[in-house]
N, C-alpha and C positions, 0 to 999 in steps of 0.2 A: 679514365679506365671505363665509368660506365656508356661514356660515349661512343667509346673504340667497341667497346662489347655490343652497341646497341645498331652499331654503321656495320658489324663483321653477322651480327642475327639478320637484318634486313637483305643484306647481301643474300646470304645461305637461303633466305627464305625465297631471294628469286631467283637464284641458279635453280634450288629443288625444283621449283616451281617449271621452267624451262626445262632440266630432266626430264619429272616426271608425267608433264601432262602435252608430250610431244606427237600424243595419236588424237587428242582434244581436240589442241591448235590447228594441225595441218593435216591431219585428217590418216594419219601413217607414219608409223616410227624410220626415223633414216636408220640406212641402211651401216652402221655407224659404229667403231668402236667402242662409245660412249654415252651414245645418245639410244640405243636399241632400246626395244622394251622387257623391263627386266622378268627373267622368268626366275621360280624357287631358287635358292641355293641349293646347289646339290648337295647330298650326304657325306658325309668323310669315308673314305674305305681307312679301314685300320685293319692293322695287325693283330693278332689274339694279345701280344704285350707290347708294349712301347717296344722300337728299336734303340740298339743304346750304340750300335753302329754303321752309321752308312756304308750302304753295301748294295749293289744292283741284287734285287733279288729272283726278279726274270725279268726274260726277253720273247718280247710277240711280234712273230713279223708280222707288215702289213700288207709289203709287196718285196719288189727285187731292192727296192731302195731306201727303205721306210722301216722301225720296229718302233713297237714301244715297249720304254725301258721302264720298269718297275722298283722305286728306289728307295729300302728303309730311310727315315728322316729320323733320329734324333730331336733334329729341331721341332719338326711339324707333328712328332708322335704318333708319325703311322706310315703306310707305304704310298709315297708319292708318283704320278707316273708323270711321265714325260715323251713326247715322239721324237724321235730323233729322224734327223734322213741325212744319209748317206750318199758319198758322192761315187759316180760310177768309174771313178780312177782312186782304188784306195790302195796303191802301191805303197804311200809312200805318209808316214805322220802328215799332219793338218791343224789349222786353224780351227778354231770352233764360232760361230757364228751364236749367241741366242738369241731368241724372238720372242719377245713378252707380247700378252694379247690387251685387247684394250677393258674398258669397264665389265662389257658383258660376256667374261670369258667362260668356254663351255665346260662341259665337265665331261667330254670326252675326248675333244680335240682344240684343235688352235686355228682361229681364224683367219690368222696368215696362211693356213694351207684348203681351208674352204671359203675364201673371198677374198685373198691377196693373190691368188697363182705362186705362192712361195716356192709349190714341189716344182713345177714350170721352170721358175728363174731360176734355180740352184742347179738345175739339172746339169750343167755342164761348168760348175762353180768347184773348184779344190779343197772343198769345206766341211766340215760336220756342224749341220744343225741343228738344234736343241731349239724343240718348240714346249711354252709352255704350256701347262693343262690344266682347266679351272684355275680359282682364285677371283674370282666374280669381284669387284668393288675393294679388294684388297691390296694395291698399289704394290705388289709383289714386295711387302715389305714387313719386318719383324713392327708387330704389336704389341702394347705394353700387355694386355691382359685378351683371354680368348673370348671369342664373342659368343652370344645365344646361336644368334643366325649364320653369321660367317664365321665360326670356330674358330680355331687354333691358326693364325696366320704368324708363320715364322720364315717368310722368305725370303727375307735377304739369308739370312744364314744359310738356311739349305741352297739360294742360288750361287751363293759366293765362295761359300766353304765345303760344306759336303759335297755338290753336283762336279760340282768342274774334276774333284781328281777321280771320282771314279768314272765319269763319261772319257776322261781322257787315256784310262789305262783301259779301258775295253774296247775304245772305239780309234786308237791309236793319234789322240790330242798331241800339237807337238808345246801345247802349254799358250799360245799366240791365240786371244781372245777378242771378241765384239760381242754387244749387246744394244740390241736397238729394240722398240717398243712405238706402241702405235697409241693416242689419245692416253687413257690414265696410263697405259705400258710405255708411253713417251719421259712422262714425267719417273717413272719410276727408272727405267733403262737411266737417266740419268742420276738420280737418285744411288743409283747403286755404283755410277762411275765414279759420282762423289766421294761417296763414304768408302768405296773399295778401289781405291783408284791403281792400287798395284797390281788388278787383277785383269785389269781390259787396255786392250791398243785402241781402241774404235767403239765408238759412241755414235747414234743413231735416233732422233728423235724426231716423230712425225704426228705433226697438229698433236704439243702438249702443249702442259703448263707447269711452271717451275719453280713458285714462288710461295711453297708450303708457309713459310712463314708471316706473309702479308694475309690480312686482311681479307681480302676478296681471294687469295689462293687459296688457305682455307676453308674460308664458306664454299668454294669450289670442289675441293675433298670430301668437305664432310656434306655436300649434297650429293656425290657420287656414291659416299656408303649408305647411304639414307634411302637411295632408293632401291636395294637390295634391302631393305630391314634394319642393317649392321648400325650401331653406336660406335660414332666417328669417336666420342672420348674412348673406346678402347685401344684405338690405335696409338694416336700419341697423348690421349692424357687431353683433361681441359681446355681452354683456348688461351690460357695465358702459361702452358707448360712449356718448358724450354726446347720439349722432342721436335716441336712445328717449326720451330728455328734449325736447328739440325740438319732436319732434312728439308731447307730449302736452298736448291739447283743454285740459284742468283744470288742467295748469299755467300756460299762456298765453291763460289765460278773459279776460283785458283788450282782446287784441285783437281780441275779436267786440263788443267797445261799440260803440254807433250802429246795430249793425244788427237787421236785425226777423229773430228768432230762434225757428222752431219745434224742441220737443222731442216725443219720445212714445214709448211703451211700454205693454206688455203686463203683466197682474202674474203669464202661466205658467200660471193656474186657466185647466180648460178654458171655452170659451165659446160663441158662437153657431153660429162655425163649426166645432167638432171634435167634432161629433156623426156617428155611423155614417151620414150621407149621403155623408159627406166620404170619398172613400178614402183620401184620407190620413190619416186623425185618429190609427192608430194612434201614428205617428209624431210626430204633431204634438202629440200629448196625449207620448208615453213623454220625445222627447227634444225639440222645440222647447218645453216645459211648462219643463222647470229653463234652459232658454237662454235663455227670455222674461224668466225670474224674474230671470236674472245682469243682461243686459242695463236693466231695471226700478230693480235697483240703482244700475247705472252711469250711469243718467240721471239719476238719482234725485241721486247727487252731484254730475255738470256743474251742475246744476239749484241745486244749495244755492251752492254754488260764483260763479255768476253772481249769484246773491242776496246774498252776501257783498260782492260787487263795487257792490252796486246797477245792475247791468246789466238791462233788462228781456228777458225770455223767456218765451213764451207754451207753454205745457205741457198735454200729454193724459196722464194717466196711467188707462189701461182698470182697470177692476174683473177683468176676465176677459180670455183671449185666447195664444195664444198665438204663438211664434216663425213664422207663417207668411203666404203672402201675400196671405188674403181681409181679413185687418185693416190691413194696409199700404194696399192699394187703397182700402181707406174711409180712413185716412188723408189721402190727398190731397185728399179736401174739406172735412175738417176743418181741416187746415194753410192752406188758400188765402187765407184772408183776410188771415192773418198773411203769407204769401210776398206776396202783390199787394197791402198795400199798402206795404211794403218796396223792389216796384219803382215804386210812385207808379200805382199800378192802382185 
């Protein structure tokens, strides 16, 4: 035990390390769900009293296709928002797409729609999608206890139980779900197909990791909350609590059978985009190159994993590319086939 404790510290101590000193090393943070450089936690907006039931409680458009929806949490204990977009054929009920963002999520919008082209690709997609908002280092998932820095994180609940019925009775859901997520929103988007498996058709995971319960997954985690501030023991508890088992992808790879399952990764080599046009490339070449590489591996084993199961899993694995977000947004049209016909699209 104290040797597994002393190989899972040294671990944690050089993910952080790769984290957080990614403008150190190569001189510019990539451009990178994961790897960015982290700015404060934002504030919580709350309610004057806890909500005690989910309820949209307004709606802000943004444009002819786009609002954000405003929605009491129970779970989270205040008003959570959310961007939705809308598809420009809303004749007829729809699938709901969600988009988790990656470690450095913002606190006013989602980085699928300012560095993936998300509003672009959906433009002409039969779907409603549900981006998420903030949640910085919080694997969009319920916490044992709330943090100093990253507060009250309760989201699987609000993603899984409150959001979906009221997004679907305002925005005319026909119940036919996807959840796909990008670096920590990869592992989490799975994560939630896990544990909520009667809730999603289509599962979508780009450059994550799956393996909360090993060793080096965890020190992976808990160097992701660490460098927002946050105390990874809040989330599941000690390193020998049974939550980091739980919620790991590749230990409970049986419960994504039946559904239509994209993976993908990067192999770290630089590639199309981390050439000297890119200002980011230093970054992206110094430290999303070895975070591509980890992440590559870790799908690499979901991947054997579901194969062992005879589960089927449609897989991209790039020759080149690294941890950042012009390969994500290509991405998403390579996945779509496999996401829409998962919702019967």
């Amino acid at each position: 035990m104290r040797g597994s404790a002393l190989r899972r510290g040294c671990a944690c101590a050089l993910v952080t390390l790769a984290l957080t000193s990614g403008v150190a090393v190569a001189g510019a943070a990539p451009d990178s769900g994961s790897a960015a450089t982290p700015a404060p936690a934002p504030a919580e907006r709350s309610t004057t009293a806890p909500p005690t039931t989910p309820a949209i409680r307004r709606i802000e458009p943004v444009d002819d296709r786009r609002v954000r929806v405003f929605v009491d949490s129970p779970a989270m204990q205040r008003e959570v928002e959310v961007l939705v977009l809308l598809p420009r054929d809303r004749s007829q009920p729809r699938p709901t797409v969600y988009m988790l963002d990656g470690r450095s999520a913002e606190p006013d919008t989602n980085n699928w729609l300012e560095k993936g082209r998300a509003a672009e690709f959906y433009a002409d997609k039969p779907v409603n999608v549900v981006f998420t908002v903030g949640g910085p280092s919080s694997f969009y998932t319920d916490w044992q206890q709330p943090d100093p820095v990253l507060g009250l994180n309760r989201w699987e609940t609000f993603l899984t139980e409150e959001l979906p019925p009221v997004i679907d009775a305002r925005f005319e859901g026909n119940g036919r779900n996807a959840v796909s997520g990008v670096s920590m929103g990869a592992e989490a988007a799975m994560m939630l197909a896990v544990r909520r498996p009667e809730l999603y058709r289509a599962v979508a995971g780009y450059s994550g990791c799956f393996s909360m319960g090993t060793d080096l997954g965890q020190a992976e985690a808990r160097a992701v909350i660490a460098t927002y501030g946050g105390d990874p023991d809040n989330m599941f508890g000690p390193s020998d609590h049974p939550d980091w088992l739980a919620h790991d992808v590749v230990l409970h790879a049986e419960a994504l059978r039946g559904k239509a399952i994209y993976l993908s990764a990067g192999s770290g080599i630089p590639g199309v985009y981390d050439g000297p046009d890119n200002p980011d490339y230093p970054g992206n070449i110094g430290l999303g190159g070895p975070l591509e590489a980890g992440t590559s591996n870790c799908t690499r084993r979901l991947t054997g994993r579901l194969q062992q199961l005879g589960i089927g899993v449609t897989t991209h694995f790039r020759a080149t590319g690294t941890h950042s977000w012009p390969y994500w947004a290509d991405e998403l049209e390579v996945s779509w086939p496999t996401v829409a016909a998962g919702l019967g699209l």
